[in-house]
TORZARO-888862 format. One record per residue (C-alpha): residue in three letters; x, y, z; residue number from 1. Coordinates in steps of 0.001 Angstrom, whole numbers, plus 524288, in hexadecimal, padded with zeros to 5 digits. Layout:
SITE   vexti       u       v       w   fidren
SITE     ALA       X       Y       Z      NUM
...
This chain:
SITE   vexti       u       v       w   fidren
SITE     UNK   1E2C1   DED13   36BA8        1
SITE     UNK   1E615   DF5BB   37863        2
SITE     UNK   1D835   DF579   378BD        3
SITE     UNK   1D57C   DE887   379C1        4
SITE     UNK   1E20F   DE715   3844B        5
SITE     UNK   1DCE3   DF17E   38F1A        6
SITE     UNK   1D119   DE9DD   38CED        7
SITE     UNK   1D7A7   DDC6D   3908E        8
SITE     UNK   1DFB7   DE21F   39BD3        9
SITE     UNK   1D1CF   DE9F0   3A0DA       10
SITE     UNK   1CBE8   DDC09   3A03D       11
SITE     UNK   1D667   DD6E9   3A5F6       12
SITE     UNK   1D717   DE0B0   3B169       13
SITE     UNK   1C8A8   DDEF7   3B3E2       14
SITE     UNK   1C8C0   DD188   3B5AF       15
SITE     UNK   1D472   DD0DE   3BF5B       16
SITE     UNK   1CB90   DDBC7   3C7F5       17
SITE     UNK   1BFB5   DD29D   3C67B       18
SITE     UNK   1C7F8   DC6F9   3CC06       19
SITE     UNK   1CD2B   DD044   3D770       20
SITE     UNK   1BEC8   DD3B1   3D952       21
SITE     UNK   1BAD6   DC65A   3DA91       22
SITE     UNK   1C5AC   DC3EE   3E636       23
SITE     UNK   1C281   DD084   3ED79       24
SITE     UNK   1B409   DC995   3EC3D       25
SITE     UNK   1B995   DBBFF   3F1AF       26
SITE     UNK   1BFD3   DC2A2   3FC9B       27
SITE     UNK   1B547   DCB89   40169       28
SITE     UNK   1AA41   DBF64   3FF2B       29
SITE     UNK   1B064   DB33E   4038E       30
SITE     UNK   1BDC7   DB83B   408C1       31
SITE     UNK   1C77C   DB382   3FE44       32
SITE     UNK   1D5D7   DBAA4   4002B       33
SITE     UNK   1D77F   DC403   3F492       34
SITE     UNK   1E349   DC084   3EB93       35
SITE     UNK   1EF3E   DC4E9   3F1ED       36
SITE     UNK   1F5DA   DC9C6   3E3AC       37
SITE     UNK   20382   DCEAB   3EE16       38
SITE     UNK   209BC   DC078   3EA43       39
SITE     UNK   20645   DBFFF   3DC6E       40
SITE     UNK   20D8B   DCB55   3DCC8       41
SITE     UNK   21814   DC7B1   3E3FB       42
SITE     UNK   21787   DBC8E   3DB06       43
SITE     UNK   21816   DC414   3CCCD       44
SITE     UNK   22333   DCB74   3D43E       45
SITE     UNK   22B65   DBFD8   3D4FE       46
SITE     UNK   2272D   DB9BF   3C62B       47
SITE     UNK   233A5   DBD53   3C15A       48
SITE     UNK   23BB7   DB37A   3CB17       49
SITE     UNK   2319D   DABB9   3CD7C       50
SITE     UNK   223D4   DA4D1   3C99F       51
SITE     UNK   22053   D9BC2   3D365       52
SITE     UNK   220F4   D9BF4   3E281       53
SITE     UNK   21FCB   D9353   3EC10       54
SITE     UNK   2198D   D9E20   3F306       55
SITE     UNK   21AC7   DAC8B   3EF08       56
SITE     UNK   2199E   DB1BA   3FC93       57
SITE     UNK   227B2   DAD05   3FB16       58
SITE     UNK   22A90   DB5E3   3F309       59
SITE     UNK   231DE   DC342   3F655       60
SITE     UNK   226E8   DCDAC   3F62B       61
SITE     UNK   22384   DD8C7   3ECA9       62
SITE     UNK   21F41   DE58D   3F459       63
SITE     UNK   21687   DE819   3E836       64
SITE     UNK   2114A   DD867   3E750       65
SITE     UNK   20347   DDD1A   3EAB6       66
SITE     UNK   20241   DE79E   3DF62       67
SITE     UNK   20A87   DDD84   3D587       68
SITE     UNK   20349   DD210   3D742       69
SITE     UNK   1F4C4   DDB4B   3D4F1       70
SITE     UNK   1FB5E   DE10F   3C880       71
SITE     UNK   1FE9E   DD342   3C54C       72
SITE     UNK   1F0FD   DCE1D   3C781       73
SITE     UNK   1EB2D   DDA73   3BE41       74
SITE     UNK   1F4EE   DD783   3B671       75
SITE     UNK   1F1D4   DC972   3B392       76
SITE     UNK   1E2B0   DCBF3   3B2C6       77
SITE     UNK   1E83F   DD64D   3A81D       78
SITE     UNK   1EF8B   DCC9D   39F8E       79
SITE     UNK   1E3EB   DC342   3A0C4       80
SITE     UNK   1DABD   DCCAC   39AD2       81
SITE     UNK   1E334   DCF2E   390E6       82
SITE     UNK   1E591   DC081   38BAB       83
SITE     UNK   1D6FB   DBDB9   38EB0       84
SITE     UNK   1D45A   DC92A   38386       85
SITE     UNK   1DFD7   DC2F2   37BC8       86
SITE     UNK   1D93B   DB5E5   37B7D       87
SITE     UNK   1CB45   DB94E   379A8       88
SITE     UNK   1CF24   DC53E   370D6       89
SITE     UNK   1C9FA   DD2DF   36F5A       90
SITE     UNK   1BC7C   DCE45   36A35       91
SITE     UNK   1B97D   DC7EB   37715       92
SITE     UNK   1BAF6   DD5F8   37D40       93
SITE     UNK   1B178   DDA52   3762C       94
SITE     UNK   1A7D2   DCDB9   37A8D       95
SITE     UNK   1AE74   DC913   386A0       96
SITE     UNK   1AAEE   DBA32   38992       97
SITE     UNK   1ACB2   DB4C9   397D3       98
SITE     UNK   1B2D3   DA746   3913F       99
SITE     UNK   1BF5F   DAB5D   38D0B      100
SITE     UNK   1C209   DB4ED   39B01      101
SITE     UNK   1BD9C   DA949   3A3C4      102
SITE     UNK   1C698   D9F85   39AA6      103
SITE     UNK   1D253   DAA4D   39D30      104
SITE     UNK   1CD6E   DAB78   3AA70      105
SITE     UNK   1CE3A   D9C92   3ADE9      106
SITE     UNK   1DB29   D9C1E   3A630      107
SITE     UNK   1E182   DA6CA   3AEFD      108
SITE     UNK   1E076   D9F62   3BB16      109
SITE     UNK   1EC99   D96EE   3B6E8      110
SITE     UNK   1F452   DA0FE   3B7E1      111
SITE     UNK   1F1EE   DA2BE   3C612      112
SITE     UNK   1F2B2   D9337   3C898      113
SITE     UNK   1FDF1   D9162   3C041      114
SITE     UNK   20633   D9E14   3C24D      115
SITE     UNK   20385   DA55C   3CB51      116
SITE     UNK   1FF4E   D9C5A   3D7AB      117
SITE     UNK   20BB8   D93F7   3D5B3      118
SITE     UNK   21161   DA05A   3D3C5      119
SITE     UNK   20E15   DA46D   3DFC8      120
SITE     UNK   20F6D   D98B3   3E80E      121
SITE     UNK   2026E   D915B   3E7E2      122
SITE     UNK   204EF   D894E   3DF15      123
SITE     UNK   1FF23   D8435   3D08C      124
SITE     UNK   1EFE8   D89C4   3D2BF      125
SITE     UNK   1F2F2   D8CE7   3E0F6      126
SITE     UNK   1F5DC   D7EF8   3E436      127
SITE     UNK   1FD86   D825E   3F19C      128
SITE     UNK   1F35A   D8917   3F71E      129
SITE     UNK   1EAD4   D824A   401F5      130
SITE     UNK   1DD88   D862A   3F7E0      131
SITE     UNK   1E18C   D83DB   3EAC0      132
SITE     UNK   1D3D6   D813B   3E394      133
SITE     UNK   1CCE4   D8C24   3ECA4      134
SITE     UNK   1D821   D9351   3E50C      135
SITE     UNK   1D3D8   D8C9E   3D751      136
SITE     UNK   1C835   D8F17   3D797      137
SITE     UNK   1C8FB   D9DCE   3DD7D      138
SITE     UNK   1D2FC   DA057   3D1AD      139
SITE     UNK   1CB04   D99D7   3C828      140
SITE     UNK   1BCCB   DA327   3CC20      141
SITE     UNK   1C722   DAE42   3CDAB      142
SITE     UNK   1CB6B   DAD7B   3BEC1      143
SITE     UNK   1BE3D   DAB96   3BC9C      144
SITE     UNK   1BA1F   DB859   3C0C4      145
SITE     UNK   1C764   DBD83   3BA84      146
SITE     UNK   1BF5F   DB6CE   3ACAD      147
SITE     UNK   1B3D7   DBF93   3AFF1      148
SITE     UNK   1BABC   DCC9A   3B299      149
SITE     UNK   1C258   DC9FD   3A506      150
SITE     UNK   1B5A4   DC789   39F79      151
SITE     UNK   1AD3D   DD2B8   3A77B      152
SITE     UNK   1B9AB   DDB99   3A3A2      153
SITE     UNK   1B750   DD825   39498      154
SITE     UNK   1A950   DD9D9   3974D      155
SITE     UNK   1AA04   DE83A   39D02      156
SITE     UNK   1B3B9   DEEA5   3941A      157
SITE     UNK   1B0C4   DE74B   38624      158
């Protein structure tokens, strides 16, 4: 069993540096900013008084908001590999299938439209913002490639 969990949380770590591969490859190609993970921080700092912002720029600061809000991003990508090999069991370690890691993968972008962008001001799937379905859309290929690092993860250490 503690097998098959360092497995999940490997997966899980591998994907989350696949997706922060992908931006590093948006920024240098076509000059997209690279996620700024300081107000996610800031903003799983302040969960305990508060969920959503109007803008968490508002918020008081956390000198350590940077290094929080990457631990919370690993973190995440962590928990997701673990329910992915919760939900498709241990057998599909041993055979990994790109269905059921693009299905979580898909799945997982709610929580960034629905929690965590109202949380942090923008509004249900970054509705405030001046872009939202550049943002969409960018989420949506993002958690796509987040699918493929589960499943490339599976792949490489099954």
């Amino acid at each position: 069993m503690l097998d098959i969990l360092w497995r999940a949380i490997a997966i899980g770590i591998g994907a989350t540096a696949l997706m922060d591969i992908w931006a590093i490859f948006l920024h240098k190609a076509f000059g997209q900013p690279r996620p700024n993970w300081a107000p996610v921080g800031r903003w799983v700092w302040h969960l305990g008084d508060k969920v959503f912002h109007d803008d968490i720029g508002d918020a008081a600061p956390y000198a350590h908001e940077l290094v929080l809000g990457w631990a919370f991003h690993y973190f995440v990508g962590i928990v997701y590999g673990i329910i992915l090999v919760l939900l498709a069991g241990s057998g599909w370690l041993a055979a990994p299938t790109f269905l059921p890691a693009f299905i979580l993968g898909i799945v997982t972008v709610g929580a960034g439209w629905f929690l965590l962008a109202p949380g942090l001001g923008a509004g249900w799937a970054a509705s405030k913002r001046p872009n939202p379905m550049r943002i969409r859309a960018l989420n949506l290929i993002a958690h796509t490639v987040f699918a493929l690092g589960l499943w490339g993860s599976a792949l490489l250490i099954r």
